[in-house]
C-alpha positions as CSV (number, residue, x, y, z in Angstrom):
1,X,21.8,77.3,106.6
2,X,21.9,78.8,110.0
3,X,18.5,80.1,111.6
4,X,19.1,81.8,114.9
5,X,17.7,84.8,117.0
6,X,18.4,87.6,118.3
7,X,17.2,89.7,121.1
8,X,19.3,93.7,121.3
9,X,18.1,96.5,123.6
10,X,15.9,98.1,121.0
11,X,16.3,96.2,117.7
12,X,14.4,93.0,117.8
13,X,16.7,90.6,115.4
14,X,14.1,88.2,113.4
15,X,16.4,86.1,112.3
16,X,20.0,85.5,110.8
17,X,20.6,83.4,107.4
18,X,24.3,82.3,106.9
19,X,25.4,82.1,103.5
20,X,28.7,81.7,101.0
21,X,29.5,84.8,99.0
22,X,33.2,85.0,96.9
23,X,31.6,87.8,94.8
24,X,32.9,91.6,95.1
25,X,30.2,93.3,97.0
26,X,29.6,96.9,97.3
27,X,28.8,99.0,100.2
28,X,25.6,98.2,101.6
29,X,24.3,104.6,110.5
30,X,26.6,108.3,115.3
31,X,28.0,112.0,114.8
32,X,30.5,113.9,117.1
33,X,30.0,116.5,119.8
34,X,30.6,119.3,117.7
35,X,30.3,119.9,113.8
36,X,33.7,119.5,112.2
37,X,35.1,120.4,108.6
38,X,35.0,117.7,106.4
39,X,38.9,117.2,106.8
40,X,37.8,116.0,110.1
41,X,35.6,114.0,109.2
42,X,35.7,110.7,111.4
43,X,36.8,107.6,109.3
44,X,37.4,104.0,110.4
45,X,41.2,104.6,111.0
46,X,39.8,108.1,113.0
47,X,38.5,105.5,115.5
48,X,41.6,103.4,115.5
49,X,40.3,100.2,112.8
50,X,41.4,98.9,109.9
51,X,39.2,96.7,107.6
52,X,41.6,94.2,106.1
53,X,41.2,93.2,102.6
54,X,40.0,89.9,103.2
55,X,37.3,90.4,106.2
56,X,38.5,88.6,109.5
57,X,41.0,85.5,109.2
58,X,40.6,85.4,105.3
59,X,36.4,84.5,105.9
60,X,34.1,85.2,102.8
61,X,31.0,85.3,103.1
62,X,27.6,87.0,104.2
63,X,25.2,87.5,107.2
64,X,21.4,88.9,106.6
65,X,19.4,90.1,109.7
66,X,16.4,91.1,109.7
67,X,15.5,93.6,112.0
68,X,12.1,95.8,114.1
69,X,12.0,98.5,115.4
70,X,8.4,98.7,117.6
71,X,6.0,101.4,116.3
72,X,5.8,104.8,118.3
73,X,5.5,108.3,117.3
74,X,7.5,111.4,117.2
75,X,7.2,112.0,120.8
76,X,8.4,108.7,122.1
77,X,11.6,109.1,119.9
78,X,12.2,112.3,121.6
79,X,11.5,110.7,124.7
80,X,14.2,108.4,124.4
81,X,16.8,110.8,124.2
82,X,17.8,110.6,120.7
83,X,18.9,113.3,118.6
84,X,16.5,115.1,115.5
85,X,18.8,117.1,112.6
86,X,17.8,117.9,109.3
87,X,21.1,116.9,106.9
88,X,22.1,116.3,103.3
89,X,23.8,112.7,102.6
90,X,27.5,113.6,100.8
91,X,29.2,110.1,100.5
92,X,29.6,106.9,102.2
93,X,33.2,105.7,103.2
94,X,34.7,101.9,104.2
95,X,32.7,100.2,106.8
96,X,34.2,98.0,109.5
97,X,32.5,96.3,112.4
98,X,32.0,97.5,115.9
99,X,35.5,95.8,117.4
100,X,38.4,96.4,118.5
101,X,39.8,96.0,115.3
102,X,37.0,96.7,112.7
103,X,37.1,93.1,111.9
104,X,34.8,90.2,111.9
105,X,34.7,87.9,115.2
106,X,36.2,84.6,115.2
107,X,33.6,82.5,113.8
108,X,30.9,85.3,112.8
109,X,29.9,82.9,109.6
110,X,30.7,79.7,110.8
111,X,28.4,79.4,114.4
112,X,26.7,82.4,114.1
113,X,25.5,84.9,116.6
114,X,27.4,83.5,119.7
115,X,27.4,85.0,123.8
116,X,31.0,86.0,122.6
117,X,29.6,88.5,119.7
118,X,26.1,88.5,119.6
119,X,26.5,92.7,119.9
120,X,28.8,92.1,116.6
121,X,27.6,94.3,113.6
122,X,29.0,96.1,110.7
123,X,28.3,100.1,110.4
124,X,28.9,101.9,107.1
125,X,29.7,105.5,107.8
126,X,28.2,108.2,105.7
127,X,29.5,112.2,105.5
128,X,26.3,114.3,105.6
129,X,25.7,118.5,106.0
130,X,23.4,119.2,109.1
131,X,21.2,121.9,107.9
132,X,19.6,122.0,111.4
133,X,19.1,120.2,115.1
134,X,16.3,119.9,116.1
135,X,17.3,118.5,119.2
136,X,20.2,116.1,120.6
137,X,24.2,116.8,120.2
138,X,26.0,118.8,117.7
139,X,26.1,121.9,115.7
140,X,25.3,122.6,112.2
141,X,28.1,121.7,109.5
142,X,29.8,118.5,108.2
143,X,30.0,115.4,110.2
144,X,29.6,111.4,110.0
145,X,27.4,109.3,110.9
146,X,26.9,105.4,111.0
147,X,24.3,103.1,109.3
148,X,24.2,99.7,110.1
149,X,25.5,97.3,107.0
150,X,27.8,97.2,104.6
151,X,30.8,95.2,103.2
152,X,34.4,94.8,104.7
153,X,36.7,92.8,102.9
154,X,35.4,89.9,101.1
155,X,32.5,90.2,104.0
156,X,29.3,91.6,103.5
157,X,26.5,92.1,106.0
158,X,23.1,93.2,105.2
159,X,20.8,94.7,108.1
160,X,17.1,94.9,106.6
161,X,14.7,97.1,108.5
162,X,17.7,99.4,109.2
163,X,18.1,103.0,107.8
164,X,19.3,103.5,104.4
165,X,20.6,106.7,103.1
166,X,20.5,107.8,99.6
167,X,23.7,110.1,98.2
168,X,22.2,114.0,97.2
169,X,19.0,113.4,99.3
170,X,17.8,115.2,102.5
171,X,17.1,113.7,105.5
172,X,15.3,114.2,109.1
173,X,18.0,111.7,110.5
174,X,16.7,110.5,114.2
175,X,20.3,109.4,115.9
176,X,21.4,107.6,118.9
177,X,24.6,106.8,120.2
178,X,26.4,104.1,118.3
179,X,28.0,100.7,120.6
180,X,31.4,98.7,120.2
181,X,30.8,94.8,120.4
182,X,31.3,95.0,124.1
183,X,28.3,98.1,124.5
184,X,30.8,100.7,125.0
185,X,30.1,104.4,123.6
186,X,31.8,104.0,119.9
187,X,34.2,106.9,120.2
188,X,31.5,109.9,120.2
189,X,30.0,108.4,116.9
190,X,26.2,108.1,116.4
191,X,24.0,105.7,114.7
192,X,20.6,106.6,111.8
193,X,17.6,104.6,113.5
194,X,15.5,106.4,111.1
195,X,16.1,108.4,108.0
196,X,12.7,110.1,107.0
197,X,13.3,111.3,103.5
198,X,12.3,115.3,103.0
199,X,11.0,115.7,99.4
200,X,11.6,118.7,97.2
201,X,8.6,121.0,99.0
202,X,10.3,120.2,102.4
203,X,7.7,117.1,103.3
204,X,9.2,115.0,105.8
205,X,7.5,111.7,105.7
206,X,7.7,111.0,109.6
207,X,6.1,107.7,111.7
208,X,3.4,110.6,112.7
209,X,2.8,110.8,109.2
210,X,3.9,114.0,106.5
211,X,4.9,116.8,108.5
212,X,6.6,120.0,107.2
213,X,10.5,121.3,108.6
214,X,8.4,123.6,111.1
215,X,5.7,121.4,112.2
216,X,8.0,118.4,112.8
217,X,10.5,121.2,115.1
218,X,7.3,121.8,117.1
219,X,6.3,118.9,117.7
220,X,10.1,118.0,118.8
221,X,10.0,120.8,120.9
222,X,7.3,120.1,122.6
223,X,8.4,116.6,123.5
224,X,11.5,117.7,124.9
225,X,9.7,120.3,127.4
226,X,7.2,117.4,128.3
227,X,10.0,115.1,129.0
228,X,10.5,114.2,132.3
């Protein structure tokens, strides 16, 4: 077993537990410009990968991380210049890791997080239906974003502490802009850092606490018009 940390920009990696896995796992968070039909959806050959069926260099296996995000509130968020929408989860789709070629790094289970891939992660996309922005890029309609995790191949990583989206539920999605391996822009693509749920009297359960639609969008607002 392999114990090693991690230090990204804003994540704060705990810790990272190598392990065998010849099982068949299952699917375990950035959107575009512009809303797009769902035909247009970006997939994982949109952004020019393909997941092979046997992960990288016919490697089985899977990573855990464990991951932080630092408490703030609403306004912070807004400060950092990520993007608020309300949306509806649809489906998830193939995941593939933030490379050039979707696949895993030479060596991802066997030395761990290396200088050569320590940026290395796996994002499952997800359709969703934007009902609103609140603030950040894009329209209203169908488009994709990224949550970090998921299976490719024989591979499966598991990111706890990040975003997980449920299919048919609602979301106040908070998104930044998703990175390659190398901390380029991922092709207009943005990841979930948080996915507060909306329950069926539109509660959002936000890090400021329960907030309604309409309080939440004030509060937004007024962060962005405070913002330097």
């Amino acid at each position: 077993m392999i114990r090693m940390k991690l230090h990204l920009s804003v994540l704060v990696v705990v810790s990272l537990f190598l392990t065998g896995c010849y099982g068949d796992p299952s699917l375990g968070a950035p959107a575009s410009d512009e809303a797009v039909s769902e035909s247009q959806v970006p997939s994982a050959s949109d952004i020019g990968v393909s997941p092979a069926s046997d992960g990288a260099a016919g490697a089985c296996g899977s990573a855990s991380l464990w991951v932080d995000y630092a408490p703030t509130d609403v306004a912070t968020l807004v400060g950092y210049g990520w993007g608020f929408v309300s949306a509806h989860v649809s489906s998830p789709e193939s995941a593939f890791f933030n490379t050039i070629d979707g696949l895993a790094p030479d060596g991802f289970l066997l030395k761990g997080p290396s200088e050569a891939h320590s940026s290395a992660t796996v994002y499952t996309p997800y359709v969703v239906e934007v009902d609103s922005v609140l603030t950040g890029k894009g329209n209203v309609g169908v488009r994709s974003v990224l949550v970090e995790g998921g299976a490719v191949g024989c591979m499966q990583v598991t990111v706890d502490g990040a975003a997980k989206l449920a299919r048919d539920q609602s979301y106040v999605l908070v998104l930044a802009d998703a990175k390659d391996v190398d901390g380029n822009d991922l092709k207009g693509l943005q990841r979930v850092v948080f996915a507060w749920p909306i329950d069926a009297s539109g509660i959002v359960g936000t890090v400021d606490g329960p907030l309604s639609l309409d309080a939440l969008s004030v509060v937004v607002q007024k962060a962005v018009l405070s913002a330097p």
